[in-house]
Residue, then its C-alpha position, 0 to 999 in steps of 0.5 A: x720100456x713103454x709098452x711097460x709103462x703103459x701096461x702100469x698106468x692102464x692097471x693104475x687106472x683099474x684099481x684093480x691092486x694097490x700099485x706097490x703090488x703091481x710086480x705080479x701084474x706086470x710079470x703076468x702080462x710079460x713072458x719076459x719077465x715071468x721069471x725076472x722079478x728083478x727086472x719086473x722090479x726095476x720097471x715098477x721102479x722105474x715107473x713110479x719114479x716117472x710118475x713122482x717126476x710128472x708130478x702125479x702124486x705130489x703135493 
């Protein structure tokens, strides 16, 4: 799961897309998640919950 996460919060940093669009970015760079959008899904998921949890995003 970390190398996932990391992979996220380098793309995050990028700007390159819009985080809620992310699932694509993170099934391209992951063989093993070429042809799982589900558990590419879960990861995003996963990820955004952490980040919410660190404090990230709240106010």
């Amino acid at each position: 799961m970390k190398k996932y996460f990391a992979y996220l919060e380098e793309l995050r940093h990028s700007s390159v897309t819009n985080m809620y669009g992310a699932r694509p970015y993170l099934q391209r760079e992951f063989p093993e998640l070429a042809h799982d959008p589900q558990r590419a899904s879960e990861i995003l998921r996963a990820w955004m919950d952490s980040y919410r949890t660190k404090g990230g995003n709240s106010k």
